[in-house]
FIZADREN-722882 format. One record per residue: residue in one letter; x, y, z of N, C-alpha, C, O in turn. Coordinates in steps of 0.2 Angstrom, whole numbers, plus 2048, in hexadecimal, padded with zeros to 3 digits. Layout:
N
<site rest="A" n_px="X" n_py="Y" n_pz="Z" ca_px="X" ca_py="Y" ca_pz="Z" c_px="X" c_py="Y" c_pz="Z" o_px="X" o_py="Y" o_pz="Z"/>
...
END
This chain:
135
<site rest="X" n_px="645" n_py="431" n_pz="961" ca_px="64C" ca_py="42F" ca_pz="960" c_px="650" c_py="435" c_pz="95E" o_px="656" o_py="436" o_pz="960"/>
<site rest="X" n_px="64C" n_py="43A" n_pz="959" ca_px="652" ca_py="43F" ca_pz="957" c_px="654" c_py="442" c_pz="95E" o_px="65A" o_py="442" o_pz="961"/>
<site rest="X" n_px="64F" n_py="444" n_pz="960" ca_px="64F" ca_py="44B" ca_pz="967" c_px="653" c_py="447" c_pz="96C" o_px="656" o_py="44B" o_pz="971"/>
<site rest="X" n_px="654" n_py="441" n_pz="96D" ca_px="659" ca_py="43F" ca_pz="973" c_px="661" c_py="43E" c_pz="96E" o_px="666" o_py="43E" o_pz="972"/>
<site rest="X" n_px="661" n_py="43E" n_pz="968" ca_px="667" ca_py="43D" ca_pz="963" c_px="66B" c_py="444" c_pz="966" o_px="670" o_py="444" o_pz="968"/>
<site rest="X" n_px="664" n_py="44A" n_pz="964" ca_px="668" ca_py="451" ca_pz="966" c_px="668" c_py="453" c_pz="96B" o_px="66D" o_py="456" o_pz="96C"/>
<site rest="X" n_px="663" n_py="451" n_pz="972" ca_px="666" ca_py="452" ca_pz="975" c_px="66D" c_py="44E" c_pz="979" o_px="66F" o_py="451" o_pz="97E"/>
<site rest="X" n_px="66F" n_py="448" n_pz="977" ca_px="676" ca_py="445" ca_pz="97A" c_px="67B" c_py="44A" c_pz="976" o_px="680" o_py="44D" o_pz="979"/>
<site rest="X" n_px="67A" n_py="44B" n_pz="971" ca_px="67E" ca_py="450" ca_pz="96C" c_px="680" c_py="457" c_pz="970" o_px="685" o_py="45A" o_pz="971"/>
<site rest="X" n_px="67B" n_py="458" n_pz="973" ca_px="67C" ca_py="460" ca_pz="976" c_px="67F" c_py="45E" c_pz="97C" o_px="683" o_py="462" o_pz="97E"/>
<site rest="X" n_px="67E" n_py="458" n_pz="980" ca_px="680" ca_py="456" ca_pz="985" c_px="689" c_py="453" c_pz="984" o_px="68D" o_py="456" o_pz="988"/>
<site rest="X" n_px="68B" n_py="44F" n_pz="982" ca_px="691" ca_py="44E" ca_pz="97E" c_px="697" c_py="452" c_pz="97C" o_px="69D" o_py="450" o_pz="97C"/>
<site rest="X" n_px="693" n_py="457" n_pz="979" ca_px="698" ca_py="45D" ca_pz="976" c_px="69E" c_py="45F" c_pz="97B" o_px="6A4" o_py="460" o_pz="97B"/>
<site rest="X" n_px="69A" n_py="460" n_pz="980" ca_px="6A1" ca_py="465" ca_pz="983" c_px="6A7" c_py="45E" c_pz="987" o_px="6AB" o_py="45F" o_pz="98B"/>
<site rest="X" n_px="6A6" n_py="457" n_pz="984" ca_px="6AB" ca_py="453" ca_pz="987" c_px="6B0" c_py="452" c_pz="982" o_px="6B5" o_py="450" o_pz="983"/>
<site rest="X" n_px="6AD" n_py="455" n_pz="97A" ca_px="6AF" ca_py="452" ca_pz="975" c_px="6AE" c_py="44D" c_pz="972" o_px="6B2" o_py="44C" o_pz="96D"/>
<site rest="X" n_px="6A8" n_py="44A" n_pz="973" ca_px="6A6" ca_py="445" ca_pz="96D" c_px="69D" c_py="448" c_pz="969" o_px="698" o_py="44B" o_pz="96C"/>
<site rest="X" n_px="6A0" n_py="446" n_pz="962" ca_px="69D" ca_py="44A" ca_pz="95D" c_px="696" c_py="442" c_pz="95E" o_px="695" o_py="43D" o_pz="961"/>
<site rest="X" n_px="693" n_py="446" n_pz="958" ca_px="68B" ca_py="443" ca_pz="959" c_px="68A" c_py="444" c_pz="951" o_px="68A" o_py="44A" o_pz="94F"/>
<site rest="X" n_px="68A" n_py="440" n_pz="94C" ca_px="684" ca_py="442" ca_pz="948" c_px="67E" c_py="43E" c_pz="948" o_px="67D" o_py="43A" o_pz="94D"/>
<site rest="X" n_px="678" n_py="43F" n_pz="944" ca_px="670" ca_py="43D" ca_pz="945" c_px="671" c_py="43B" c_pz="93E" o_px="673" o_py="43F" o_pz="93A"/>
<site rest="X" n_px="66F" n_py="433" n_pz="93D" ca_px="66D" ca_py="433" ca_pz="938" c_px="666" c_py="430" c_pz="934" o_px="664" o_py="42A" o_pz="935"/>
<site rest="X" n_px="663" n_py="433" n_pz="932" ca_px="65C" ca_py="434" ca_pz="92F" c_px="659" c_py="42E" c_pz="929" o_px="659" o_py="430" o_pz="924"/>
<site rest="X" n_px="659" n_py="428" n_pz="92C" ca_px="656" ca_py="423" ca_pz="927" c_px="651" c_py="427" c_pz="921" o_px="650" o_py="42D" o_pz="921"/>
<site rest="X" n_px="64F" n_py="423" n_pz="91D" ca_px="648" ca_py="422" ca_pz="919" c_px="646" c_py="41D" c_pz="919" o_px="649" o_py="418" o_pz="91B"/>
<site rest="X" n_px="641" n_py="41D" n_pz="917" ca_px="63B" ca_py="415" ca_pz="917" c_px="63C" c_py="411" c_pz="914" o_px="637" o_py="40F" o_pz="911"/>
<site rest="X" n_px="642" n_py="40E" n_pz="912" ca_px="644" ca_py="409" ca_pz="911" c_px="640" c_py="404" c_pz="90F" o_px="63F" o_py="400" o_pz="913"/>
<site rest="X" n_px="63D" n_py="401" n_pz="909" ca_px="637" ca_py="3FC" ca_pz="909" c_px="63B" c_py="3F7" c_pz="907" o_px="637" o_py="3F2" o_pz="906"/>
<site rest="X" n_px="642" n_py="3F5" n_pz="906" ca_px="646" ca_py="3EF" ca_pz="904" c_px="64C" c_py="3EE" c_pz="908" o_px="650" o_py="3F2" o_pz="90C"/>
<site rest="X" n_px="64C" n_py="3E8" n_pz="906" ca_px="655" ca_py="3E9" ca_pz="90B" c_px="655" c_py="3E7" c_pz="914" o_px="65A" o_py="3E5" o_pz="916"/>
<site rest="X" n_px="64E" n_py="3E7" n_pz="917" ca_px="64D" ca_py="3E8" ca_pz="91F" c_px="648" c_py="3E3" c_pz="91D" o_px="646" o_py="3E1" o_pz="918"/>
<site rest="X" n_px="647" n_py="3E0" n_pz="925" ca_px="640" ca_py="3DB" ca_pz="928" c_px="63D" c_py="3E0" c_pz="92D" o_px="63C" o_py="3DD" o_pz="932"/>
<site rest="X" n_px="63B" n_py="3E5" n_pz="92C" ca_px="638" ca_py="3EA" ca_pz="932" c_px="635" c_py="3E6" c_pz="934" o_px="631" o_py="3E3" o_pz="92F"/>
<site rest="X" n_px="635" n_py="3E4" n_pz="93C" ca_px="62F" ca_py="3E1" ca_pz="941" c_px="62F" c_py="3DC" c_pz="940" o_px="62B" o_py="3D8" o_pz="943"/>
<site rest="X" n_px="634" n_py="3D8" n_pz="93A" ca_px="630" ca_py="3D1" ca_pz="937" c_px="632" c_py="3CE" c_pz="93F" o_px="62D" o_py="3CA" o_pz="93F"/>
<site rest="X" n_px="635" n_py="3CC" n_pz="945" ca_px="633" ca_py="3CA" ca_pz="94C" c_px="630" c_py="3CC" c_pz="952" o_px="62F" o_py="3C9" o_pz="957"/>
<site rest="X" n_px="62D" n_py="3D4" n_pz="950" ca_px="629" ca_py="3D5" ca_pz="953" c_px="625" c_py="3D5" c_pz="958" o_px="620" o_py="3D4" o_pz="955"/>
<site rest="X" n_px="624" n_py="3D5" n_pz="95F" ca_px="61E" ca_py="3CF" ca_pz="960" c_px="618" c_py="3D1" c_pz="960" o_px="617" o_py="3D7" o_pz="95E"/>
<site rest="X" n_px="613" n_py="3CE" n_pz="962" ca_px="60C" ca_py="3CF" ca_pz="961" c_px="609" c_py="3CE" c_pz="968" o_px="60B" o_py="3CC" o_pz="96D"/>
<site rest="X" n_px="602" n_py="3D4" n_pz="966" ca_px="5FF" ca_py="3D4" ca_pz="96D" c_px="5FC" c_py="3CD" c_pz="970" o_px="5FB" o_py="3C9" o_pz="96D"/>
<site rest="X" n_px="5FC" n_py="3CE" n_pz="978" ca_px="5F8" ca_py="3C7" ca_pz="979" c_px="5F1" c_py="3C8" c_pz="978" o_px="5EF" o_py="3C2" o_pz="97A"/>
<site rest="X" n_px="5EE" n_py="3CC" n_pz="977" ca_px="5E7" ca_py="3D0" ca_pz="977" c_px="5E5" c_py="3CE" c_pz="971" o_px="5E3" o_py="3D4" o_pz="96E"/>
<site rest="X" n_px="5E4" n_py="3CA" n_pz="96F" ca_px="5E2" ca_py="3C8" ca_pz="967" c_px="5DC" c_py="3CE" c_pz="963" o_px="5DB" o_py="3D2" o_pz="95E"/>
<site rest="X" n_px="5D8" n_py="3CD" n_pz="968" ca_px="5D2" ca_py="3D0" ca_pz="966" c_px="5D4" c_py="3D8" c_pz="965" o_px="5D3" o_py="3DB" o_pz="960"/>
<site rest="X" n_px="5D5" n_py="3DA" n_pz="96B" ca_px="5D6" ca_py="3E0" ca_pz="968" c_px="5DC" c_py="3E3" c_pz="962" o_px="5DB" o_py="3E8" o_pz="95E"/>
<site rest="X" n_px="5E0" n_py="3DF" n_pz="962" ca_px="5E6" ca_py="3DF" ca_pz="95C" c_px="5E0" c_py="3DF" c_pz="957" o_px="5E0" o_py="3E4" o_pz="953"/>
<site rest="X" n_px="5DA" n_py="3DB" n_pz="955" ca_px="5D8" ca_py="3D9" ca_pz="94F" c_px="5D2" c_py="3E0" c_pz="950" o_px="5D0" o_py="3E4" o_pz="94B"/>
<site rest="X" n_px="5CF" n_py="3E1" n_pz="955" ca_px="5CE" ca_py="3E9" ca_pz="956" c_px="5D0" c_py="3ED" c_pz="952" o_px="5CD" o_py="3EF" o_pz="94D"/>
<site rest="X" n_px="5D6" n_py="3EF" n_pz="953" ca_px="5DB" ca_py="3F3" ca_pz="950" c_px="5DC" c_py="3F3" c_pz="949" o_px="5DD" o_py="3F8" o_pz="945"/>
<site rest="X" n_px="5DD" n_py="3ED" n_pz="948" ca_px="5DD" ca_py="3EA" ca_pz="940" c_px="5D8" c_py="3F0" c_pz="93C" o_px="5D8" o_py="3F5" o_pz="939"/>
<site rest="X" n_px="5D3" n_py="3EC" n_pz="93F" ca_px="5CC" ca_py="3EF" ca_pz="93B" c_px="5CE" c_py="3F8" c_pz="93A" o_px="5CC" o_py="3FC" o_pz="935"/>
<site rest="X" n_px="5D1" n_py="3FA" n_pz="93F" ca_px="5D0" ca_py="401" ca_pz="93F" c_px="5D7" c_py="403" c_pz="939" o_px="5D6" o_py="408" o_pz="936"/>
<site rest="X" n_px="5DD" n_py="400" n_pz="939" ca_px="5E1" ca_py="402" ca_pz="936" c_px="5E5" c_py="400" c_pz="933" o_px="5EA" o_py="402" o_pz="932"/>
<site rest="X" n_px="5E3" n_py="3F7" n_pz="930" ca_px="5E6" ca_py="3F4" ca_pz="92B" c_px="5E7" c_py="3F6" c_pz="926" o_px="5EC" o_py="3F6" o_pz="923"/>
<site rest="X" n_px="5E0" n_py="3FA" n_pz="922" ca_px="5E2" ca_py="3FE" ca_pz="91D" c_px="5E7" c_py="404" c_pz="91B" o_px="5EB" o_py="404" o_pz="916"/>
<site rest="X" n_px="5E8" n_py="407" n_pz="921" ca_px="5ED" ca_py="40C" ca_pz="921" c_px="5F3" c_py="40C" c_pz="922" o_px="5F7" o_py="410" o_pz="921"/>
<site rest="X" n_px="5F5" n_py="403" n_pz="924" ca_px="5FB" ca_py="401" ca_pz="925" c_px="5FD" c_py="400" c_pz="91F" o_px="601" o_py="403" o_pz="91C"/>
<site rest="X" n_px="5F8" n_py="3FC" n_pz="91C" ca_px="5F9" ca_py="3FB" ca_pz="914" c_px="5F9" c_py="3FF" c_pz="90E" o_px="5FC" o_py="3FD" o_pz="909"/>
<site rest="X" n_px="5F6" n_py="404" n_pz="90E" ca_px="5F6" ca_py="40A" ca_pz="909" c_px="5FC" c_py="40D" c_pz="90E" o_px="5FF" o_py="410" o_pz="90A"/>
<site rest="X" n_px="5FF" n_py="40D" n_pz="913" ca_px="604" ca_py="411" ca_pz="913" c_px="60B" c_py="40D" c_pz="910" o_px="60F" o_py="40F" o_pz="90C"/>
<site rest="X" n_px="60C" n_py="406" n_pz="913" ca_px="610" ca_py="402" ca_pz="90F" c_px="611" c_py="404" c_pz="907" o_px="617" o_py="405" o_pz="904"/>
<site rest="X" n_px="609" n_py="405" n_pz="905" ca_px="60A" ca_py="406" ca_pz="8FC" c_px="60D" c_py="40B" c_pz="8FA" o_px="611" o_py="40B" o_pz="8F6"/>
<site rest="X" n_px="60A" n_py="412" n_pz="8FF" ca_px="60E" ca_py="418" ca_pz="8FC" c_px="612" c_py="418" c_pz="8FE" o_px="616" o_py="419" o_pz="8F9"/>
<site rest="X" n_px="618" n_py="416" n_pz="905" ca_px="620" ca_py="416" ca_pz="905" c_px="621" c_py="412" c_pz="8FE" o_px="623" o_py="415" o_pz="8F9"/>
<site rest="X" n_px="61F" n_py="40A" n_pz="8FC" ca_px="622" ca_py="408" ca_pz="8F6" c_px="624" c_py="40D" c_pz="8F0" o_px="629" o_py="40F" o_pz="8EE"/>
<site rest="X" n_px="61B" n_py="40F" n_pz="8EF" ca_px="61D" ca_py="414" ca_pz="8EC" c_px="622" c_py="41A" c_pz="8EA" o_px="624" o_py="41A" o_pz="8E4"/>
<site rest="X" n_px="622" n_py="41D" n_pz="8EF" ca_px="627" ca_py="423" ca_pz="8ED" c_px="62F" c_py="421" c_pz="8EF" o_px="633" o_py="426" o_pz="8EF"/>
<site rest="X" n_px="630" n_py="41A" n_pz="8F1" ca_px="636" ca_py="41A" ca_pz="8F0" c_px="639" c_py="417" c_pz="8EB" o_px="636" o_py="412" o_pz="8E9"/>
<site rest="X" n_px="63F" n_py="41B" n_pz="8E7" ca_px="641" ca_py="417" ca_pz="8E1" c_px="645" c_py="411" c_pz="8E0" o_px="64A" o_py="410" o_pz="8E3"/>
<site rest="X" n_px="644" n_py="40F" n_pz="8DD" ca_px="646" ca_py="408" ca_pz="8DC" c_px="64E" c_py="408" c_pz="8DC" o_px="652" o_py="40C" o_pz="8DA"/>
<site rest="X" n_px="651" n_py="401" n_pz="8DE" ca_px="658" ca_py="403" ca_pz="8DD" c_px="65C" c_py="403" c_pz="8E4" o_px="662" o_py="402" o_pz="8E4"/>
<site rest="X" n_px="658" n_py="406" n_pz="8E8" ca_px="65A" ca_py="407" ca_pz="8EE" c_px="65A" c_py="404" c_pz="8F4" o_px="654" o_py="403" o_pz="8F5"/>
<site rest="X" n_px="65E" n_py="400" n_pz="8F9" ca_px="65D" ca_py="3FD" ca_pz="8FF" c_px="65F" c_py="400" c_pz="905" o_px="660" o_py="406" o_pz="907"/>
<site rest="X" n_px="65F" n_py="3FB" n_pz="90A" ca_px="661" ca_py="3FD" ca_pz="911" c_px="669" c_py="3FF" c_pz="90E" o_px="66B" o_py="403" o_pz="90A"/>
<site rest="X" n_px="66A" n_py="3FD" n_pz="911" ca_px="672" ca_py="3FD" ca_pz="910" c_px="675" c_py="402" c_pz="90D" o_px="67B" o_py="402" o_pz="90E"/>
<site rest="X" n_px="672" n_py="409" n_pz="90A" ca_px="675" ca_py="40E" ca_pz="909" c_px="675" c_py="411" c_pz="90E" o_px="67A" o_py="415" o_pz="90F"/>
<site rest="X" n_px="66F" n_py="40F" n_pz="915" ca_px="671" ca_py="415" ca_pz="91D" c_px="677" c_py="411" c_pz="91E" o_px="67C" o_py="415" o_pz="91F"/>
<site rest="X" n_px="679" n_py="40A" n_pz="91E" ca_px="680" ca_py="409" ca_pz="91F" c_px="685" c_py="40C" c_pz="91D" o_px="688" o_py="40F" o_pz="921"/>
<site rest="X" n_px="687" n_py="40B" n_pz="917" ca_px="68A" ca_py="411" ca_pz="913" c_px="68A" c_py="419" c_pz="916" o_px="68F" o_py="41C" o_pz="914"/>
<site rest="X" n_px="687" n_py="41C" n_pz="918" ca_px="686" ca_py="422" ca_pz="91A" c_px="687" c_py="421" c_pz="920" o_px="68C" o_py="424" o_pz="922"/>
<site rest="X" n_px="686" n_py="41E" n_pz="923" ca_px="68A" ca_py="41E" ca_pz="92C" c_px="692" c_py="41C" c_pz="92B" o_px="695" o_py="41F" o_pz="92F"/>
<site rest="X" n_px="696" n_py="419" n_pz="926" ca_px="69A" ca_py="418" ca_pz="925" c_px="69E" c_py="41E" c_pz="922" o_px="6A4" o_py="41F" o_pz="925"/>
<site rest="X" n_px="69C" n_py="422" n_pz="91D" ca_px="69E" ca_py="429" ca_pz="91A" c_px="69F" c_py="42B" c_pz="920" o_px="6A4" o_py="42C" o_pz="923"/>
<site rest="X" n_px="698" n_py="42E" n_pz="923" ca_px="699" ca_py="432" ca_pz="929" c_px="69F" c_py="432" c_pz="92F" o_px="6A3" o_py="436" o_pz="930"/>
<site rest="X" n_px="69C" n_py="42B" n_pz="932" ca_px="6A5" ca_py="428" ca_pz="935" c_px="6AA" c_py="429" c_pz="933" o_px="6AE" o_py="429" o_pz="937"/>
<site rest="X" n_px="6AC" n_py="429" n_pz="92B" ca_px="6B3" ca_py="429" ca_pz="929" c_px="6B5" c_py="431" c_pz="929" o_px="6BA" o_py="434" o_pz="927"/>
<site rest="X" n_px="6AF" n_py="435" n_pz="92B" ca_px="6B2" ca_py="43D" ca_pz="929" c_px="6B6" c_py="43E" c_pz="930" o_px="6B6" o_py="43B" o_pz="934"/>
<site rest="X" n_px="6BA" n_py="445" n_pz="930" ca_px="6BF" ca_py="445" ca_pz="935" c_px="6BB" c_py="447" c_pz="93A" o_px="6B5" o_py="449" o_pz="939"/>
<site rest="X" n_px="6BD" n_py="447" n_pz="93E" ca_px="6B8" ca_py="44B" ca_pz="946" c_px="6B8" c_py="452" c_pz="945" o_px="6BD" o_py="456" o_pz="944"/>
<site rest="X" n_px="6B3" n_py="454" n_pz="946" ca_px="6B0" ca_py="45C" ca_pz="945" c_px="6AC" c_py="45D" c_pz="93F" o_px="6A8" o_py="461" o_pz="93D"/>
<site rest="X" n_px="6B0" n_py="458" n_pz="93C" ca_px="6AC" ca_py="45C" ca_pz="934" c_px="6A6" c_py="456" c_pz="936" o_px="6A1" o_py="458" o_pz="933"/>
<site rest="X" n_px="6A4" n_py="452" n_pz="939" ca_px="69E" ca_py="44E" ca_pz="936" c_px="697" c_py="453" c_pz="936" o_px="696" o_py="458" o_pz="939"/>
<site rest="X" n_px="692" n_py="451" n_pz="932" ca_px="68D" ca_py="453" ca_pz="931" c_px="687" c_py="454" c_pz="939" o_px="683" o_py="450" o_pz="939"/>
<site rest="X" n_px="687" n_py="458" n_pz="93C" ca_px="680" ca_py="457" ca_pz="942" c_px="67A" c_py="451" c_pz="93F" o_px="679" o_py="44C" o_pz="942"/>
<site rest="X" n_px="676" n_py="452" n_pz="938" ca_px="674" ca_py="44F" ca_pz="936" c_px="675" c_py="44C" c_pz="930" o_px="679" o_py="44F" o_pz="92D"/>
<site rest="X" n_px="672" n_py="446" n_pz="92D" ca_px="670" ca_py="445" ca_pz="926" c_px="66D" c_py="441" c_pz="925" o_px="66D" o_py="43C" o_pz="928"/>
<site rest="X" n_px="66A" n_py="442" n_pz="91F" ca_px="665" ca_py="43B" ca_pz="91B" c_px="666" c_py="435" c_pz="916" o_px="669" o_py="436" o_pz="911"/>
<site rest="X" n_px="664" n_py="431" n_pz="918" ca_px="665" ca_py="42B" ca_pz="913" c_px="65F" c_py="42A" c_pz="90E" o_px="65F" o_py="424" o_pz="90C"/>
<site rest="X" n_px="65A" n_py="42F" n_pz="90C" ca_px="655" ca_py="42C" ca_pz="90B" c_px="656" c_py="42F" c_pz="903" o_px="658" o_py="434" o_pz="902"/>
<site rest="X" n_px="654" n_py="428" n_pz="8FE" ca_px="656" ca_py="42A" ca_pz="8F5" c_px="64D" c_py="42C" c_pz="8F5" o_px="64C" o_py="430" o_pz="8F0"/>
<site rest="X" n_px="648" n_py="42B" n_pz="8F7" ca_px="642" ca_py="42D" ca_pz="8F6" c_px="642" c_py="435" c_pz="8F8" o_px="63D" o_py="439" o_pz="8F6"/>
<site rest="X" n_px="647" n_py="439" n_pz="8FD" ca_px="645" ca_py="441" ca_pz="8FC" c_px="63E" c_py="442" c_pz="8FD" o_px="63A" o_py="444" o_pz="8F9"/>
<site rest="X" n_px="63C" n_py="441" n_pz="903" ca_px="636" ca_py="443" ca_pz="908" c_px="633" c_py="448" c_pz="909" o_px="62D" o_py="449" o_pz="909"/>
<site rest="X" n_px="638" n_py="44D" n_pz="908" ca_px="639" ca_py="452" ca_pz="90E" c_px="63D" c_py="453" c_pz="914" o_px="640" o_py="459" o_pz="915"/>
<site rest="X" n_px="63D" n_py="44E" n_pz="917" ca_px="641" ca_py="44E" ca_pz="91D" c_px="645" c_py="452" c_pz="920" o_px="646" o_py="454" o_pz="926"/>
<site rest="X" n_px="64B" n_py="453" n_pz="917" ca_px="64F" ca_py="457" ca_pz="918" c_px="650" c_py="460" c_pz="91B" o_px="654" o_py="463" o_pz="91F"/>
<site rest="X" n_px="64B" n_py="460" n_pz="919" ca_px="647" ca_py="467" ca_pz="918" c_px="646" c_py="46A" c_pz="91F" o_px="649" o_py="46F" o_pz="923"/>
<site rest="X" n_px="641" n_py="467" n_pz="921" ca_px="640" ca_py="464" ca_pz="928" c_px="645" c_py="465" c_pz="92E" o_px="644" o_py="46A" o_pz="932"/>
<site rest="X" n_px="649" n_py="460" n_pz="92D" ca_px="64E" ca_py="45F" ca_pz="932" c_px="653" c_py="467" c_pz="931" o_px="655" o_py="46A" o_pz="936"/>
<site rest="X" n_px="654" n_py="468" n_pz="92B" ca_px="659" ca_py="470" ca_pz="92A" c_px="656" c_py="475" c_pz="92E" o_px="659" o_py="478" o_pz="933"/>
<site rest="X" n_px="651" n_py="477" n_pz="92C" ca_px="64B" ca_py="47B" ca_pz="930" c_px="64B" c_py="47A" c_pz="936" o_px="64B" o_py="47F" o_pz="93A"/>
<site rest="X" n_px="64B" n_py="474" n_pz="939" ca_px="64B" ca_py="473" ca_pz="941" c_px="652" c_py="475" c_pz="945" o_px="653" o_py="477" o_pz="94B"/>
<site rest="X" n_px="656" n_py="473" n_pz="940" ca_px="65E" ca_py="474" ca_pz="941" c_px="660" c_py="47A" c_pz="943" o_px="663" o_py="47C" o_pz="949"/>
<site rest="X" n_px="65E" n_py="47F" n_pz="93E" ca_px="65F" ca_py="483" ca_pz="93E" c_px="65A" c_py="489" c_pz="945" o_px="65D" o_py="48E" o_pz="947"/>
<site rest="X" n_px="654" n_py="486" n_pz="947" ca_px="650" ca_py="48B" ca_pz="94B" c_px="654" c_py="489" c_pz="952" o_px="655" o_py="48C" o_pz="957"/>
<site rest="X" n_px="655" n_py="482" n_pz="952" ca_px="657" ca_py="47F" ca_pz="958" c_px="65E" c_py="481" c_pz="959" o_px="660" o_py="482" o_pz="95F"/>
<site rest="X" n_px="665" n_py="483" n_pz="953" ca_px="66A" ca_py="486" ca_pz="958" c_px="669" c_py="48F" c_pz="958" o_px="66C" o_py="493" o_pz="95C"/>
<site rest="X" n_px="664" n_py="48F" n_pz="952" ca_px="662" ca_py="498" ca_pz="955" c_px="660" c_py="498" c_pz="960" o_px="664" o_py="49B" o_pz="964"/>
<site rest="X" n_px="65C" n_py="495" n_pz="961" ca_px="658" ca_py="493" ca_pz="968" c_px="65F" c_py="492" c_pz="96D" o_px="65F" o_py="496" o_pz="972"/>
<site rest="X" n_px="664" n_py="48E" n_pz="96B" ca_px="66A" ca_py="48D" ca_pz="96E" c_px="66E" c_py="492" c_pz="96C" o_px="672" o_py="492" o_pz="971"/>
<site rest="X" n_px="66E" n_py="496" n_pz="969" ca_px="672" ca_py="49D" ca_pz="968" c_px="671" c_py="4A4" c_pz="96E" o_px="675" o_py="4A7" o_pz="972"/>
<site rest="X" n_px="669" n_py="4A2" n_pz="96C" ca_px="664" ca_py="4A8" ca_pz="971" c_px="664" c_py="4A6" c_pz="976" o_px="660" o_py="4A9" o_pz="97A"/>
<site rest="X" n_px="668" n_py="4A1" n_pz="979" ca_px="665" ca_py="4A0" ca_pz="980" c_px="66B" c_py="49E" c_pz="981" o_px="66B" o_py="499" o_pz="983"/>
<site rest="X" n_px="671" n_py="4A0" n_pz="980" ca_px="679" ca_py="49F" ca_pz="983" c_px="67B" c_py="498" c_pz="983" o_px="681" o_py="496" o_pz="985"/>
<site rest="X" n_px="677" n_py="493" n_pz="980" ca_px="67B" ca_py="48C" ca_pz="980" c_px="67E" c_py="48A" c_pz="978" o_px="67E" o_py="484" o_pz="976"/>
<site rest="X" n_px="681" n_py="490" n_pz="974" ca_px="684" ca_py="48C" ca_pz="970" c_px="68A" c_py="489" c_pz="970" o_px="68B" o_py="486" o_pz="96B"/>
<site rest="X" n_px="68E" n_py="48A" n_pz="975" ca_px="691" ca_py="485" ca_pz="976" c_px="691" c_py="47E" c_pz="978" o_px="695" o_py="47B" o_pz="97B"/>
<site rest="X" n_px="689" n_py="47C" n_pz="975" ca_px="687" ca_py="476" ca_pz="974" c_px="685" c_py="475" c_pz="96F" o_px="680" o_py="471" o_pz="96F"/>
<site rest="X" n_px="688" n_py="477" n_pz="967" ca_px="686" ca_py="477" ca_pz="962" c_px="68E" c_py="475" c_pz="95C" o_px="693" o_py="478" o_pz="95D"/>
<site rest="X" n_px="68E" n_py="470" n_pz="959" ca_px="692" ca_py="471" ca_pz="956" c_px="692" c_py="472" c_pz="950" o_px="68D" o_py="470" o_pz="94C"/>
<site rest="X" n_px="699" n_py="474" n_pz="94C" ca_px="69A" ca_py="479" ca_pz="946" c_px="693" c_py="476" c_pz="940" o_px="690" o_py="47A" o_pz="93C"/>
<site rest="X" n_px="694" n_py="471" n_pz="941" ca_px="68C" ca_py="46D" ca_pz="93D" c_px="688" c_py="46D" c_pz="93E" o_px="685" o_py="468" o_pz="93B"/>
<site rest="X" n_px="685" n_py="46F" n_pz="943" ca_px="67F" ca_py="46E" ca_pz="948" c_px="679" c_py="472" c_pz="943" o_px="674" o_py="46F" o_pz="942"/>
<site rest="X" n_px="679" n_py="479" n_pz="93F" ca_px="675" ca_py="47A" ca_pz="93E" c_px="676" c_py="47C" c_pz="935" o_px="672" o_py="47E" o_pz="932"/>
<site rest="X" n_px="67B" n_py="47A" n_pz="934" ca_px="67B" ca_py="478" ca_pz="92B" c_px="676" c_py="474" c_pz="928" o_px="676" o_py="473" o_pz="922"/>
END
């Protein structure tokens, strides 16, 4: 989903409509992720699968628990979508993160920002890049 985010961003630019991306975190409160979901018709092999990767659902469930701090819900990416939309046009941010647990992600995304409008520099499309695209 980011890479189709940036690229409508780079697509968009030259009409005038701005783009930011915004970068959830793992939220373990506040959301029903999947709680309607549905389920395979294939019982058996679903229950296959089980066996191969239930643990790893659940030990990763425990570490998101874990490293995120308490205190924190959905609702602040709301708030941040809202900041965002409230800033003027041009100033909005190309990306940002909502995440109070501090992944990394950050880091990550600046780095990629950065080599991806060098990329768009050296190859004459930066005028598909805007003033926040690689901050």
């Amino acid at each position: 989903m980011d890479a189709l985010a940036e690229s409508y961003a780079a697509e968009l630019i030259k009409f005038g409509i701005g783009s930011a991306i915004l970068v959830p975190g793992a939220y373990t409160g506040g959301t029903n992720h999947f709680a309607h979901a549905g389920t395979p018709a294939d019982t058996a092999r679903a229950a296959h699968y089980d066996t191969l990767y239930d643990k790893l659902r659940t030990d990763m469930a425990g570490a998101l628990t874990a490293i995120f701090p308490d205190g924190h819900d959905a609702s602040e990416v709301a708030d941040e979508i809202v900041r965002v939309v409230g800033l003027p046009a041009g100033k909005r941010p190309f990306r940002v993160h909502a995440d109070p647990s501090k992944d990394g992600s950050e880091v990550v995304s600046a780095v990629y920002d950065r080599t991806r409008a060098e990329f768009y520099r050296r190859t004459g499309l930066a005028e598909l890049l805007t003033d926040q695209a690689s901050l």
